[in-house]
PASEBA-1860 file (N, C-alpha, C; in nm, 3 decimals):
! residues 241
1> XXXXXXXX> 2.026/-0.117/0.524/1.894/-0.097/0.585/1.853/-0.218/0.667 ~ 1.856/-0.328/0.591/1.808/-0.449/0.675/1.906/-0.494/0.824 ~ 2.006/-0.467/0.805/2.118/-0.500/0.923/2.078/-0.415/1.017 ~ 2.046/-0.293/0.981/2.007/-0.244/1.136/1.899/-0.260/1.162 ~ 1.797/-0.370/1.150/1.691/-0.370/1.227/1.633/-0.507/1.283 ~ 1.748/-0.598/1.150/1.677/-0.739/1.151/1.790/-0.819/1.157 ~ 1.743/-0.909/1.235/1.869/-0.986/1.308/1.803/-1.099/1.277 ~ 1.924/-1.254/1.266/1.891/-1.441/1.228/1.804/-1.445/1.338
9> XXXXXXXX> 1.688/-1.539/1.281/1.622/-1.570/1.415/1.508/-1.529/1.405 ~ 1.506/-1.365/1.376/1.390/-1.296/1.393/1.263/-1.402/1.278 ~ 1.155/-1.365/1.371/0.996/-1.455/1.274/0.976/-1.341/1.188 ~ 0.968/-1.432/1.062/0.872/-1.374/0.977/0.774/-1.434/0.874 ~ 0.700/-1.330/0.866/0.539/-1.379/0.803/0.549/-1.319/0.628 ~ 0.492/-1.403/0.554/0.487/-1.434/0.443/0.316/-1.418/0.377 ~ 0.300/-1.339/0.265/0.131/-1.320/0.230/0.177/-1.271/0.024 ~ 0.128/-1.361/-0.001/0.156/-1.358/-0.174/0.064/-1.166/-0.206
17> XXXXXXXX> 0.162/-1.133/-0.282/0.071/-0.988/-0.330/0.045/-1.046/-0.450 ~ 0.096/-1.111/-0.543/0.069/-1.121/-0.709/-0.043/-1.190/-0.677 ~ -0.163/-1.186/-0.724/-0.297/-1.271/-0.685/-0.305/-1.281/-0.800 ~ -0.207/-1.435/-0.868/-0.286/-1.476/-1.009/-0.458/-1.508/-1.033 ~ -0.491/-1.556/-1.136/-0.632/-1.607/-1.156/-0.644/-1.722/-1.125 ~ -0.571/-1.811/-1.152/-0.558/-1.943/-1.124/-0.553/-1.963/-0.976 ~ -0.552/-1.901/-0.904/-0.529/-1.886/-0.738/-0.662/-1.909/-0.662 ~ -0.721/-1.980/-0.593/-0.843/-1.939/-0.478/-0.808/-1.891/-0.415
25> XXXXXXXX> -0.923/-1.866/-0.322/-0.918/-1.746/-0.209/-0.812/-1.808/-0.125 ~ -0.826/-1.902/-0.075/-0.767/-1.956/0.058/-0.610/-1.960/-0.004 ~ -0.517/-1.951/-0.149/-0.429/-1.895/-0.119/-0.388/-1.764/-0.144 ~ -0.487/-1.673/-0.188/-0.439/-1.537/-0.169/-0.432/-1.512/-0.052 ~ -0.497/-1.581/0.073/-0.528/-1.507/0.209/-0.427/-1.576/0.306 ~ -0.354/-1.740/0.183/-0.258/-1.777/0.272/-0.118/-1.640/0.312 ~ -0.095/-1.721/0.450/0.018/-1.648/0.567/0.112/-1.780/0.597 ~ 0.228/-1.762/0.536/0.327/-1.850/0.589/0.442/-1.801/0.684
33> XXXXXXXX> 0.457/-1.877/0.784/0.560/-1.856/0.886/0.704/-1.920/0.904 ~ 0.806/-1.794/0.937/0.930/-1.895/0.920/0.994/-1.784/1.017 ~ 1.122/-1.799/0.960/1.274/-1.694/1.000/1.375/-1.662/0.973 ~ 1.432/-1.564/0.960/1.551/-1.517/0.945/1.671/-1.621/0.959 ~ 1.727/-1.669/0.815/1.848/-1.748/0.854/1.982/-1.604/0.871 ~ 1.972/-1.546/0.754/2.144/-1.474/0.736/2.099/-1.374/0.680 ~ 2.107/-1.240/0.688/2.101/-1.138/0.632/2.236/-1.084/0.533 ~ 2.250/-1.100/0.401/2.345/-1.109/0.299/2.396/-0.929/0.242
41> XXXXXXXX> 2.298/-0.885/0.285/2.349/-0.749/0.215/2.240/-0.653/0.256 ~ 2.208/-0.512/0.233/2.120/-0.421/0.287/1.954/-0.466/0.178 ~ 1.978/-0.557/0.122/1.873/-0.594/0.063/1.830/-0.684/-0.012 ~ 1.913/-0.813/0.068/1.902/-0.937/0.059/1.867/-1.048/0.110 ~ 1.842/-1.177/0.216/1.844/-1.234/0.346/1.803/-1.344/0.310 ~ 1.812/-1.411/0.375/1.760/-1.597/0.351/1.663/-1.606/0.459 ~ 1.567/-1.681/0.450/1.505/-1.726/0.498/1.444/-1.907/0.519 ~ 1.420/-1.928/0.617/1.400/-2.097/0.601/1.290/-2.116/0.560
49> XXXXXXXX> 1.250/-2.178/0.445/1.149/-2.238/0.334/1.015/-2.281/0.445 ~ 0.945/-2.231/0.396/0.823/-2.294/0.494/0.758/-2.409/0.520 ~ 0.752/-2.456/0.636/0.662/-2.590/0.677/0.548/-2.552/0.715 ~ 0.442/-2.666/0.671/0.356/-2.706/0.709/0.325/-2.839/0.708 ~ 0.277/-2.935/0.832/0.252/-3.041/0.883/0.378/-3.118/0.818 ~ 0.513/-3.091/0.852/0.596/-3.153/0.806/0.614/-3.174/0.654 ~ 0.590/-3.061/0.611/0.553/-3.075/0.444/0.663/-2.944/0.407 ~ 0.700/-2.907/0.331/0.796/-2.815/0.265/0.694/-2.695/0.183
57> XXXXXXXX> 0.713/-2.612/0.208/0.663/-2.511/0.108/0.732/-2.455/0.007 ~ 0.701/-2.514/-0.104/0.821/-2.476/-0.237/0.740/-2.345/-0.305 ~ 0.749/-2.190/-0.218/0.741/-2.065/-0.283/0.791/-2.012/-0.379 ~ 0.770/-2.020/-0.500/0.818/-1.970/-0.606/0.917/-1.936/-0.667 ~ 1.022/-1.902/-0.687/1.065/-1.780/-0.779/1.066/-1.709/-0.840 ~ 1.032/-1.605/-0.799/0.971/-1.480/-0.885/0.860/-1.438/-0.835 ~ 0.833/-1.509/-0.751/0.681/-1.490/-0.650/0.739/-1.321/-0.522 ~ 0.596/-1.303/-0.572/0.624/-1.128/-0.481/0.550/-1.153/-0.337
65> XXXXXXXX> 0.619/-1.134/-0.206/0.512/-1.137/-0.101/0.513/-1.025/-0.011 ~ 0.435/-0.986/0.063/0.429/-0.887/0.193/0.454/-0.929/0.274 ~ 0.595/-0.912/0.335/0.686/-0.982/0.423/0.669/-0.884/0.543 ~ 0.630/-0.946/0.670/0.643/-0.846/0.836/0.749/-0.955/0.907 ~ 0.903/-0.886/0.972/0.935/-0.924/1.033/0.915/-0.865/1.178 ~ 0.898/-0.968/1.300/0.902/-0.930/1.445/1.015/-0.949/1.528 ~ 1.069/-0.798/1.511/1.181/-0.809/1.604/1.165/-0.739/1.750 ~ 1.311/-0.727/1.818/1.306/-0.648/1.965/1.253/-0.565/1.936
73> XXXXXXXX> 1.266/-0.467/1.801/1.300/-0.348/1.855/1.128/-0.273/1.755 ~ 1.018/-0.423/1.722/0.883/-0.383/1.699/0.860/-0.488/1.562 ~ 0.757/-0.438/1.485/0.691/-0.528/1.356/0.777/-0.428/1.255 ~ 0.885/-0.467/1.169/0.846/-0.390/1.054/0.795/-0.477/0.871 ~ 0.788/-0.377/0.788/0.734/-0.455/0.687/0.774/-0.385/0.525 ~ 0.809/-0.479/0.447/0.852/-0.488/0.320/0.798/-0.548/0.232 ~ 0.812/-0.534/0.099/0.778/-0.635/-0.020/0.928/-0.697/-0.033 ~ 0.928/-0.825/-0.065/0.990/-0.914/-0.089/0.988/-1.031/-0.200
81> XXXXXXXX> 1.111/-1.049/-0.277/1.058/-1.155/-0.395/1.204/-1.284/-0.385 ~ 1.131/-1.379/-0.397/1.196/-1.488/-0.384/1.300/-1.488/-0.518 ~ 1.413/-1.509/-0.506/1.520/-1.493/-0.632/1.593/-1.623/-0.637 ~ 1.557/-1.742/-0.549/1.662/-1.851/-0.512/1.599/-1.935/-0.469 ~ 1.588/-2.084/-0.468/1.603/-2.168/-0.307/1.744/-2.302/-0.345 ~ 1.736/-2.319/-0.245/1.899/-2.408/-0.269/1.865/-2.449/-0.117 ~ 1.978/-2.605/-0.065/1.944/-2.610/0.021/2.133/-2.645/0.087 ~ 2.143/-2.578/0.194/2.282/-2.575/0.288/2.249/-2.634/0.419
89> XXXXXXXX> 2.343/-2.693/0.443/2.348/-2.775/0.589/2.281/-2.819/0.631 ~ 2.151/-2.889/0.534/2.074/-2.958/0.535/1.909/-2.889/0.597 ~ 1.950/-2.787/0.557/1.820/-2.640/0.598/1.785/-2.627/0.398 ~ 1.699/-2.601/0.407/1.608/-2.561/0.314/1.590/-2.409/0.286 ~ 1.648/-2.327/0.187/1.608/-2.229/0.226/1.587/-2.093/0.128 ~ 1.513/-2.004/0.140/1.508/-1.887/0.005/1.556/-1.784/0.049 ~ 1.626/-1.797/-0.097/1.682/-1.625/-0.072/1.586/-1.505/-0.149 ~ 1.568/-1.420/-0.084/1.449/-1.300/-0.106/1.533/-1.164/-0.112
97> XXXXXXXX> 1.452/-1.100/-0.201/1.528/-0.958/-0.223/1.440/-0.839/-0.220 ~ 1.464/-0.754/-0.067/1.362/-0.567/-0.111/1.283/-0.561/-0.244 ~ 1.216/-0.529/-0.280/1.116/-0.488/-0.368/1.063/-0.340/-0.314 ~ 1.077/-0.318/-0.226/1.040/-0.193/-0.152/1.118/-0.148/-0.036 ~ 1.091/-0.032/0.010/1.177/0.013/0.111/1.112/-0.087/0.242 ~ 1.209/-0.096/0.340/1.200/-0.144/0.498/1.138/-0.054/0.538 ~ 1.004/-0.066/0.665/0.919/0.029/0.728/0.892/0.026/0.856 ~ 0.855/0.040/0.934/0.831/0.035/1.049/0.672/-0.002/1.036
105> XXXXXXXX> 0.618/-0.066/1.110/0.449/-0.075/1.040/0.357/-0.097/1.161 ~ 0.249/-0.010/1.177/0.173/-0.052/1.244/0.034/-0.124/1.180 ~ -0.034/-0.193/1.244/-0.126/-0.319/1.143/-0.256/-0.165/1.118 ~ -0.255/-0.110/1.208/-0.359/-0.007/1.151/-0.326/0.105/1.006 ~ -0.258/0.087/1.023/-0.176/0.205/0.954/-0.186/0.153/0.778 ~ -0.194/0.202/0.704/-0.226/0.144/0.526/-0.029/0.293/0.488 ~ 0.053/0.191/0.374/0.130/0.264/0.328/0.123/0.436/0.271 ~ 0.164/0.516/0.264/0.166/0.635/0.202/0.259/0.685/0.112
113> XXXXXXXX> 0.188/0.670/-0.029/0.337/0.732/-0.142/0.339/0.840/-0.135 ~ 0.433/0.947/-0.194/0.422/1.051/-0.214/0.392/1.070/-0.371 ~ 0.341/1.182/-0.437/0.286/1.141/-0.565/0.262/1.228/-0.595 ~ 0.229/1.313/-0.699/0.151/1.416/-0.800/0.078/1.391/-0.869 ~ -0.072/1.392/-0.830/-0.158/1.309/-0.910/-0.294/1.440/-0.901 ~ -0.312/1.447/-1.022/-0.423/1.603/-1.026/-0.561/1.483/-1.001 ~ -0.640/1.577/-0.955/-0.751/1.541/-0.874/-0.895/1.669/-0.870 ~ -1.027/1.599/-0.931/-1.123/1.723/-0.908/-1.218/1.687/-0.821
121> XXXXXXXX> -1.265/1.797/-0.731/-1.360/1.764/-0.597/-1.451/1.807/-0.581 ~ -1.527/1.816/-0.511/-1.654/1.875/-0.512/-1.715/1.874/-0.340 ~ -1.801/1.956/-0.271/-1.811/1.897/-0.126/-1.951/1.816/-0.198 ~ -2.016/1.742/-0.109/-2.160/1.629/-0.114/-2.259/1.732/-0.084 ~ -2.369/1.733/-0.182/-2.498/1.752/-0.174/-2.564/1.689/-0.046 ~ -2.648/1.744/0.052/-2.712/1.697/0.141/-2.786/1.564/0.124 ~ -2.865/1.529/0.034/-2.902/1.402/-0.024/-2.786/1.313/-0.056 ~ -2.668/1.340/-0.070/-2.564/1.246/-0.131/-2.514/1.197/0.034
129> XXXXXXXX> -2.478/1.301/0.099/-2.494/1.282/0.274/-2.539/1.178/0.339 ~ -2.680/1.225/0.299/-2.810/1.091/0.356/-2.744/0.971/0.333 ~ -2.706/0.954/0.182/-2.686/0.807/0.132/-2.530/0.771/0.206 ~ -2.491/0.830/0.163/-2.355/0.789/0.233/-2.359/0.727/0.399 ~ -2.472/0.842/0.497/-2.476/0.767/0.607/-2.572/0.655/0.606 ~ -2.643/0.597/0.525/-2.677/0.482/0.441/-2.616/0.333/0.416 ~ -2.476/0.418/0.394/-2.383/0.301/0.344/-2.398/0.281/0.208 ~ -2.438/0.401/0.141/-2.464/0.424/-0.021/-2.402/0.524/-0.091
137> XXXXXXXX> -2.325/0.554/-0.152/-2.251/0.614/-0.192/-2.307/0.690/-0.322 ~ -2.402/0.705/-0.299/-2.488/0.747/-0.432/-2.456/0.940/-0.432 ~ -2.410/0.961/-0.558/-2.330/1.084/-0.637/-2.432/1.161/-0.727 ~ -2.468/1.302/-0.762/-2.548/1.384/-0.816/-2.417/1.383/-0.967 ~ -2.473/1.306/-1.055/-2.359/1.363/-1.187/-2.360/1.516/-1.200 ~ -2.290/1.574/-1.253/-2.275/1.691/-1.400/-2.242/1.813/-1.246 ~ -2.207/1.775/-1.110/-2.222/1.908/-1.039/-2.041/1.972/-1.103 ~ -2.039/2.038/-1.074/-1.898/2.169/-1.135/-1.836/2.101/-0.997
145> XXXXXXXX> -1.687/2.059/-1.019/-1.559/2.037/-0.959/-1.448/2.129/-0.955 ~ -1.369/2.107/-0.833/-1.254/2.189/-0.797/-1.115/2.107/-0.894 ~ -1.027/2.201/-0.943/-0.917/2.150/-0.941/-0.802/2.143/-0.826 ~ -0.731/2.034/-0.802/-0.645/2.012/-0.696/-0.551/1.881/-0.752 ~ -0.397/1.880/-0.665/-0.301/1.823/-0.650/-0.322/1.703/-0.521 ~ -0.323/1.571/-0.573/-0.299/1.484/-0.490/-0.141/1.425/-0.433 ~ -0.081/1.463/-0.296/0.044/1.450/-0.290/0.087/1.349/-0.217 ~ 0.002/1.285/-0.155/0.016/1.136/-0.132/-0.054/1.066/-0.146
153> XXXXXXXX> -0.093/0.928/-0.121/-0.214/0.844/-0.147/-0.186/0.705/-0.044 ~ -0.290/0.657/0.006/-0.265/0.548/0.068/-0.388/0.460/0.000 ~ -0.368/0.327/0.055/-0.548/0.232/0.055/-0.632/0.304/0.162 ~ -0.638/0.401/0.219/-0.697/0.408/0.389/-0.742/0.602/0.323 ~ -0.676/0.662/0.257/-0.707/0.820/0.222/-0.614/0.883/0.104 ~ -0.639/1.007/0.156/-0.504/1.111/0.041/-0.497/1.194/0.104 ~ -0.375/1.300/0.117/-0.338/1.433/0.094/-0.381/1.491/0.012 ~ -0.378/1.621/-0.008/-0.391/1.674/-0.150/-0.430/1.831/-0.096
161> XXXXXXXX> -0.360/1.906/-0.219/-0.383/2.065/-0.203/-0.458/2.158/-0.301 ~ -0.518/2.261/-0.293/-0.580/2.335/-0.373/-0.621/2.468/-0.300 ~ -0.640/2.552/-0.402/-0.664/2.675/-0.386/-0.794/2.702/-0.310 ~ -0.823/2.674/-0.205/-0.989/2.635/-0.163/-0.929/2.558/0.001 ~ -1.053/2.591/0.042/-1.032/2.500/0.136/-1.193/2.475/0.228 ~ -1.217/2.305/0.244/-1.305/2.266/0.249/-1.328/2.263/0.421 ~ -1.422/2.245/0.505/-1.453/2.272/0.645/-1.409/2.107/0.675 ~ -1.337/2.076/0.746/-1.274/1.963/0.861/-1.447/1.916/0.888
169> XXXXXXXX> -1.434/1.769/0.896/-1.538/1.663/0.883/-1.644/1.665/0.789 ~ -1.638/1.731/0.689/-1.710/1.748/0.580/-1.716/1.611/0.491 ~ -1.775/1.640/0.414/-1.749/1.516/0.312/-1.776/1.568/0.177 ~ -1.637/1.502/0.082/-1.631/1.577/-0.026/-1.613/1.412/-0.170 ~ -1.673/1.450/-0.263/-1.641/1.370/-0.320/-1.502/1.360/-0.446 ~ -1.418/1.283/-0.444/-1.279/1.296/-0.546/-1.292/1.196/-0.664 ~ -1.236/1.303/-0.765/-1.257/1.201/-0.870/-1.071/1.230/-0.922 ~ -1.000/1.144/-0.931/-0.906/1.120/-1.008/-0.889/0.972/-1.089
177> XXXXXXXX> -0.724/0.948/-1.144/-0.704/0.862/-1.215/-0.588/0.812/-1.157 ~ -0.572/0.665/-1.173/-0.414/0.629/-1.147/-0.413/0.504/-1.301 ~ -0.275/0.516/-1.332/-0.233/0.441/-1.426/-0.157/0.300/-1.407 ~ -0.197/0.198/-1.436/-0.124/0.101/-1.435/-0.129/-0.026/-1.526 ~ -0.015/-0.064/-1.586/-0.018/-0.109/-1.684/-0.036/-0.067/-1.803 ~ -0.011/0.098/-1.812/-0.051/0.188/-1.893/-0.197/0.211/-1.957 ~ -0.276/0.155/-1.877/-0.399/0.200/-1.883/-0.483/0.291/-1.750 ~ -0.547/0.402/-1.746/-0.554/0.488/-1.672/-0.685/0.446/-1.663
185> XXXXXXXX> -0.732/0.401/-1.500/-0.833/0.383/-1.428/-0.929/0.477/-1.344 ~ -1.034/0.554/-1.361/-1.107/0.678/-1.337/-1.137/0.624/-1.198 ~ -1.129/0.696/-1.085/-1.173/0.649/-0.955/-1.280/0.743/-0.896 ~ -1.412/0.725/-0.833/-1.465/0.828/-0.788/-1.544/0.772/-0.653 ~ -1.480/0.865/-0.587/-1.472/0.823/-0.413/-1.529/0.929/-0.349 ~ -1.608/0.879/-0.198/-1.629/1.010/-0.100/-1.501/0.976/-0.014 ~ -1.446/1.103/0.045/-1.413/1.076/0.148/-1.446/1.189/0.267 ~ -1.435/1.183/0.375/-1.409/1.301/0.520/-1.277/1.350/0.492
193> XXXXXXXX> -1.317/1.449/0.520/-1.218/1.580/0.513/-1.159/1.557/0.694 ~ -1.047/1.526/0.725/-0.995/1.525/0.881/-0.883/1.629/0.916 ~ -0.842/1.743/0.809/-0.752/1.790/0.850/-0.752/1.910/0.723 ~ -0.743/2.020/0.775/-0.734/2.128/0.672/-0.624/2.258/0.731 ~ -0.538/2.278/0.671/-0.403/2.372/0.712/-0.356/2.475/0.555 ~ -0.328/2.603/0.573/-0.303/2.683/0.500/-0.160/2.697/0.485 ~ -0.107/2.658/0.357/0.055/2.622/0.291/0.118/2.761/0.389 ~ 0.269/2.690/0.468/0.354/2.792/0.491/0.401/2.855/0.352
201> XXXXXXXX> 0.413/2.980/0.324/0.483/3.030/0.193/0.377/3.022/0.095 ~ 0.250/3.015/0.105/0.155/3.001/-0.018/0.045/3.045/0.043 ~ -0.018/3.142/0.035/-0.093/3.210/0.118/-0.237/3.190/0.023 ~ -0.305/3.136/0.057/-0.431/3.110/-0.033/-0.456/2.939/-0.080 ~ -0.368/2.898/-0.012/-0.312/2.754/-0.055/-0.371/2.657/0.059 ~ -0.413/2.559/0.033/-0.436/2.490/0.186/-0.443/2.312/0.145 ~ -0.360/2.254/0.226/-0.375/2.095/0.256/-0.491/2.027/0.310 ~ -0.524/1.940/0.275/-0.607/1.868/0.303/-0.601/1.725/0.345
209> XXXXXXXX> -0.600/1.677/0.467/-0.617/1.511/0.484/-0.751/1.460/0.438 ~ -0.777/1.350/0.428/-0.892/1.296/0.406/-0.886/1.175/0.402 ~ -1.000/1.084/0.482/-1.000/0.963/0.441/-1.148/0.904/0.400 ~ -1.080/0.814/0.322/-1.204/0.724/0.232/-1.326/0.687/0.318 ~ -1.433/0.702/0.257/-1.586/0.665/0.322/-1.630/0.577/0.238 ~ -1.674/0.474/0.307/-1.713/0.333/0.230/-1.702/0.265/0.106 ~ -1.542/0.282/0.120/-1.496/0.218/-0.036/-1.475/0.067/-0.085 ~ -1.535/0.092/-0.160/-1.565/-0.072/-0.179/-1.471/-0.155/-0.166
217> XXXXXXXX> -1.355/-0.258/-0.142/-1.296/-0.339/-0.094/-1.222/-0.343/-0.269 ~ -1.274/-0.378/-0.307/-1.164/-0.443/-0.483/-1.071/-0.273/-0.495 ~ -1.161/-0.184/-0.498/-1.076/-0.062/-0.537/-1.010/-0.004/-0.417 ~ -0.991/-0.035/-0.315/-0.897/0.002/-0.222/-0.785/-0.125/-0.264 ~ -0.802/-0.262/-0.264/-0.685/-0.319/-0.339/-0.656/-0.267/-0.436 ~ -0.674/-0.262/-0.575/-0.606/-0.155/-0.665/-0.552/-0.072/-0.621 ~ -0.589/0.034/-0.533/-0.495/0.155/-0.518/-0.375/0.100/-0.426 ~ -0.389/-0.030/-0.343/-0.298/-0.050/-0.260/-0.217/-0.107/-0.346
225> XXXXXXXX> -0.271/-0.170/-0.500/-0.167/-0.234/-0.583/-0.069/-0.108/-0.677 ~ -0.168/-0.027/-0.691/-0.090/0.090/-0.755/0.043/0.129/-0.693 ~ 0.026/0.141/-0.534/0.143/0.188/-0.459/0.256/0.100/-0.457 ~ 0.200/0.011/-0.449/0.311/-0.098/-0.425/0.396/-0.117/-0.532 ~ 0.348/-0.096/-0.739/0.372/-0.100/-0.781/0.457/0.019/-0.797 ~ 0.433/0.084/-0.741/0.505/0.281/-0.827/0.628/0.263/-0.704 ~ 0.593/0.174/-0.582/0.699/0.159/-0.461/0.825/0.100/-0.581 ~ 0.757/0.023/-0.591/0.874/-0.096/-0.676/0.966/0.007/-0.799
233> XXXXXXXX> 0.887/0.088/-0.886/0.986/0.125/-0.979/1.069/0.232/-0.895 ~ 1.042/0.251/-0.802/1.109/0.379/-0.748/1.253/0.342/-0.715 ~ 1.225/0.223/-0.623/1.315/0.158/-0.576/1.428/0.103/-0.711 ~ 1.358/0.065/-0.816/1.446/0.008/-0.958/1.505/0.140/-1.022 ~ 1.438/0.220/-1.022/1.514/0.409/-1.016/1.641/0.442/-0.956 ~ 1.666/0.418/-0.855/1.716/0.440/-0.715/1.846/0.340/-0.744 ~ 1.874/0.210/-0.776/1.938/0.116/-0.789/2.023/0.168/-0.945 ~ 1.949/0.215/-1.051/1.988/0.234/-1.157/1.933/0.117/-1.240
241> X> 1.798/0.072/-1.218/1.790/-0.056/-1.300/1.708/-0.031/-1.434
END
């Protein structure tokens, strides 16, 4: 995978995902810059250890980052974990290993798993409306919910299907769960309805796009950590690990 896209040389950018506690802001939000020394295998590569002001950046081992390389042929982007540093021919340098699949990435664009994750909905009360165009997200408890299948998920929206189908720019509110760390986290979100289509072969069936309406910032990280995490075992699946 990596050979056909990424060539020595190519820049790449470096952004820690594990956000210990012990960490401030300014280095969760650090971005380190370097490049491509040798690409070792379809999911391996060295890279030259990072400088700053003539200073060495000694990145971890075992440290997980969100790696974008810029090549000819565009940006793409991976998780990456440092497994090495050693230093040859008087270069400094880490060796890093896939944690996730290689992507093509645009900076607008948030990842998409694919997933089976049951999900109940409801469309918004006109007053819940108001608030929302508010910038308030304020919810009527105890109203009766739809059952439905969530089949992908990003930080940015979801897919998802059910027997029903809701009117395109609507706004509906979702309540599901995602698990991690084996504890199951209740999520309850509005989002816009942007796309509604009736299943080929399932006649009564219909898809749904949707994306998130003013979700608070910590729980769009979670769900972006969820993915990344369910990315990772997939990939340890896949390997036989």
């Amino acid at each position: 995978m990596l050979s056909q896209y990424i060539v020595p040389g190519n820049r790449v950018e470096l952004q820690i995902v594990d956000k210990t506690k012990g960490m401030d802001d300014l280095e969760k939000k650090k971005v380190y810059q370097t490049q491509v020394i040798d690409i070792l295998s379809e999911d391996r590569f060295e890279i030259l250890m990072p400088i700053e002001k003539s200073k060495l950046i000694l990145l971890p081992v075992g440290g997980e980052y969100d790696t974008y390389f810029y090549t000819a042929g565009g940006l793409y982007q991976c998780f990456a974990t440092v497994i090495d540093r050693y230093k040859t021919d008087n270069q400094f340098i880490l060796l890093m290993e896939l944690s996730s699949n290689l992507r093509k990435f645009q900076r607008r664009e948030y990842y998409r798993l694919s997933c089976v994750l049951d999900m109940d909905s409801r469309p918004l009360e006109k007053e819940e409306i108001d608030a929302v165009e508010k910038k308030n997200n304020y919810l009527v408890p105890g109203l009766p919910l739809k059952r439905s299948i969530i089949v992908d998920i990003s930080g940015g929206g979801i897919r998802f299907v059910g027997d029903y189908a809701y009117e395109p720019e609507s706004l509906v509110c979702c309540k599901y769960n995602l698990v991690r760390n084996g504890k199951a986290r209740e999520y309850t979100l509005v989002a816009k309805v942007l796309m509604v289509k009736e299943l080929e072969g399932k006649p009564g069936y219909y898809e749904h796009r949707a994306q998130y309406i003013n979700i608070d910032t910590k729980e769009r990280e979670e769900i972006i950590r969820f993915i990344f995490e369910e990315e990772r075992k997939n990939r340890k699946n896949e390997k036989g690990l």
